[in-house]
NUPA-656835 format. One line per 8 residues: number of its first residue (from 1); their letters; for each residue x, y, z of N, C-alpha, C, O. Coordinates in steps of 0.1 Angstrom, whole numbers, plus 5000, padded with zeros to 4 digits. Example, Ala and Ser with C-alpha at 12.3 -4.5 7.8 and 13.67 -1.06 7.14 Angstrom:
1) AS) 5132/4943/5078/5123/4955/5078/5132/4967/5078/5142/4967/5085; 5128/4978/5071/5137/4989/5071/5129/5000/5079/5134/5011/5080
REM end
This chain:
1) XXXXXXXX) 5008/4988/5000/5000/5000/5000/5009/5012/5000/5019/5015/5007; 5004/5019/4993/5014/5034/4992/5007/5042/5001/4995/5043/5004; 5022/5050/5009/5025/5057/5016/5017/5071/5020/5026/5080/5019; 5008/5076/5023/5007/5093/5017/5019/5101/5025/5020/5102/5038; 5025/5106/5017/5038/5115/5019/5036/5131/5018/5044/5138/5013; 5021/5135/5025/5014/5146/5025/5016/5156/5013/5022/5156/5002; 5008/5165/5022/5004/5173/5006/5018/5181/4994/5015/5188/4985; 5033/5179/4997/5037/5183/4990/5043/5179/4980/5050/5183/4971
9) XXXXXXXX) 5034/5164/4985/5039/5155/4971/5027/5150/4965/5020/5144/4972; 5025/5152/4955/5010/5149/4942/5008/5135/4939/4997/5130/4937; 5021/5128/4939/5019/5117/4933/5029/5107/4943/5041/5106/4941; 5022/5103/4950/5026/5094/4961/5036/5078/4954/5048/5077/4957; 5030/5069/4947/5036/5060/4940/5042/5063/4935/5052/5056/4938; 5047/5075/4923/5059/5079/4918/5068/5081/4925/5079/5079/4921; 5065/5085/4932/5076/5096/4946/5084/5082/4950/5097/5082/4949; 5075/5069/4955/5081/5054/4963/5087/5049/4954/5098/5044/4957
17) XXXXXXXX) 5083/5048/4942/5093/5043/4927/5102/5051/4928/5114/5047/4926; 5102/5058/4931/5118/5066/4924/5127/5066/4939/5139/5064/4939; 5122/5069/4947/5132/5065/4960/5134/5052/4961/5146/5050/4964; 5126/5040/4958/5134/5029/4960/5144/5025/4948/5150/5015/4950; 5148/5032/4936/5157/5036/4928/5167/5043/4931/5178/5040/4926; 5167/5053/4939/5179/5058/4946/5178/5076/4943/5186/5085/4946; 5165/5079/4936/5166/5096/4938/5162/5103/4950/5152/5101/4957; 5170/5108/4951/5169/5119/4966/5157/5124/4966/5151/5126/4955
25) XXXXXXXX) 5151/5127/4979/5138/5130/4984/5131/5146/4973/5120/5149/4968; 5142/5152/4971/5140/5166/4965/5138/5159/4953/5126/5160/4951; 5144/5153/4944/5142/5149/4929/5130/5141/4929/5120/5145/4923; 5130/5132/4934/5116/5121/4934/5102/5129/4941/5091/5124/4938; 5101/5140/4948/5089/5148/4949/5088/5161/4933/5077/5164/4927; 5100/5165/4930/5102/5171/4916/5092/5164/4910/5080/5169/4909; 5096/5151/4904/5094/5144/4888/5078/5139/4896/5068/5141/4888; 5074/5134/4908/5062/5131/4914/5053/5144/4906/5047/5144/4895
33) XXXXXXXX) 5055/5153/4914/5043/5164/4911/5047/5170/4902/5044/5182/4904; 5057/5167/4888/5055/5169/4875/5043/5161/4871/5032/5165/4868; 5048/5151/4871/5037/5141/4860/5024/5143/4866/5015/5146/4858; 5019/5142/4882/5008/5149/4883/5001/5164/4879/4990/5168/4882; 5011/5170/4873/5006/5182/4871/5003/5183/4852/5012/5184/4843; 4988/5182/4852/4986/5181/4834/4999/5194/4829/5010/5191/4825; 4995/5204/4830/5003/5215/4824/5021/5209/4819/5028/5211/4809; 5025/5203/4829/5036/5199/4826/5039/5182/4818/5031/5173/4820
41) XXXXXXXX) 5050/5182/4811/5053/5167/4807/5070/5164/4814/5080/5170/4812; 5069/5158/4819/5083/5154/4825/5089/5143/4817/5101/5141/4818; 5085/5139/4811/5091/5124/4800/5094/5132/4785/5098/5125/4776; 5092/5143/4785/5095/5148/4773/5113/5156/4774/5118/5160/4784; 5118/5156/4761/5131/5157/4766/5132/5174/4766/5126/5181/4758; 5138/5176/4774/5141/5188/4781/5148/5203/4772/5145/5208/4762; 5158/5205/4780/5165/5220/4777/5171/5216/4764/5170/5207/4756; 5181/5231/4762/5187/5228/4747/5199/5226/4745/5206/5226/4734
49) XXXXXXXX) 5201/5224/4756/5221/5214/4755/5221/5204/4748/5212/5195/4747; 5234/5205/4740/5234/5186/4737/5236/5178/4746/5237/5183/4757; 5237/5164/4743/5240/5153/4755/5252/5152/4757/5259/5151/4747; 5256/5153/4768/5272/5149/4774/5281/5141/4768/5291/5138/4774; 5280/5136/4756/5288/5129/4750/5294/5137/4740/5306/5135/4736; 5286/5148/4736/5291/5157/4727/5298/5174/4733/5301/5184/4727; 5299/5170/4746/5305/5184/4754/5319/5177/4752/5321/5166/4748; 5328/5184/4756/5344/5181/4757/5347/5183/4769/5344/5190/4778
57) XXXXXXXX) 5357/5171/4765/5362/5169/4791/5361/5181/4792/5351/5183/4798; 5366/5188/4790/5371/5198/4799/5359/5209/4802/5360/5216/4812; 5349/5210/4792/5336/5214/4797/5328/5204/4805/5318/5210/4812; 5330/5185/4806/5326/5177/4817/5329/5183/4829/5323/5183/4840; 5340/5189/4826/5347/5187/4838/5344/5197/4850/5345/5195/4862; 5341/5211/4844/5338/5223/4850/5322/5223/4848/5316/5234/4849; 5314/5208/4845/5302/5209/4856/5304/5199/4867/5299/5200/4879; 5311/5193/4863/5318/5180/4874/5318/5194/4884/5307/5196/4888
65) XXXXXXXX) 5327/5204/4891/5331/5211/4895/5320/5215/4902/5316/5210/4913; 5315/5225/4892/5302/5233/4897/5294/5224/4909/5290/5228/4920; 5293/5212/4904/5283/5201/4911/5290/5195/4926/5285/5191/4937; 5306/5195/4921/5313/5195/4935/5315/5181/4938/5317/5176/4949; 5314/5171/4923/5317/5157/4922/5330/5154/4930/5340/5161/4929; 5330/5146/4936/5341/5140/4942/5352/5133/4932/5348/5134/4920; 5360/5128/4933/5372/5125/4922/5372/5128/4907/5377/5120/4899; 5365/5138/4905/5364/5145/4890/5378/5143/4883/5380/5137/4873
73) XXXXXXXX) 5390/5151/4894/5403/5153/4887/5406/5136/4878/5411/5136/4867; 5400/5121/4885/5412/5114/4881/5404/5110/4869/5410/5105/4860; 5385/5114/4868/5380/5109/4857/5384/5113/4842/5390/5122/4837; 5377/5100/4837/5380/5103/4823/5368/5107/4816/5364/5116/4823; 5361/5105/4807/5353/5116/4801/5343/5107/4805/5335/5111/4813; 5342/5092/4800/5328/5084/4807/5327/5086/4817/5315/5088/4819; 5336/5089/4828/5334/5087/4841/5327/5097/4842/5315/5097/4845; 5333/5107/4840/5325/5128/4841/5308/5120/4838/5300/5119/4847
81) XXXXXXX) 5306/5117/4824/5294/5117/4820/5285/5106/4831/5273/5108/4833; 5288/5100/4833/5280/5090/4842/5282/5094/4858/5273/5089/4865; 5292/5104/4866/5291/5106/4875/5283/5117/4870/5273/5116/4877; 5279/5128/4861/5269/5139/4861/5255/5136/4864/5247/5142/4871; 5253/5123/4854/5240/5118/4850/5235/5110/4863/5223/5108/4864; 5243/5105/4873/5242/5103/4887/5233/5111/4898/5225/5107/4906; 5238/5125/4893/5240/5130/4901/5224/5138/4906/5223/5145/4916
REM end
């Protein structure tokens, strides 16, 4: 039986799906009361960056930074992109 995880989260089963996957309480109430909310589509792909495979280390690397990834320095470019996409 799902949880109710009060009113600031819309979509209760989304919310327990995605925490028992490993998103943090802040992201998994996000993408919850996206998809609850008609106005929005959360499964639709997003902003206008390209995908991380087409940035260059050294721009991985200085979001690596920004985000305050731990062992950025010894990664190599998969690493960058899979610790971002982690994150």
């Amino acid at each position: 039986m799902t949880k109710d995880h009060g009113p600031s989260v819309k979509d209760d089963e989304t919310y327990e799906a995605l925490r028992e996957d490993g998103a943090s309480k802040q992201k998994a109430a996000a993408i919850a009361n996206a998809q609850a909310n008609e106005d929005q589509h959360p499964s639709k792909k997003g902003g206008k960056q390209p995908p991380y495979e087409e940035w260059t280390k050294d721009d991985l690397y200085s979001r690596a930074q920004e985000l305050e990834i731990d062992g950025r320095s010894d990664m190599t470019k998969d690493e960058l992109i899979e610790a971002l996409r982690s994150t």
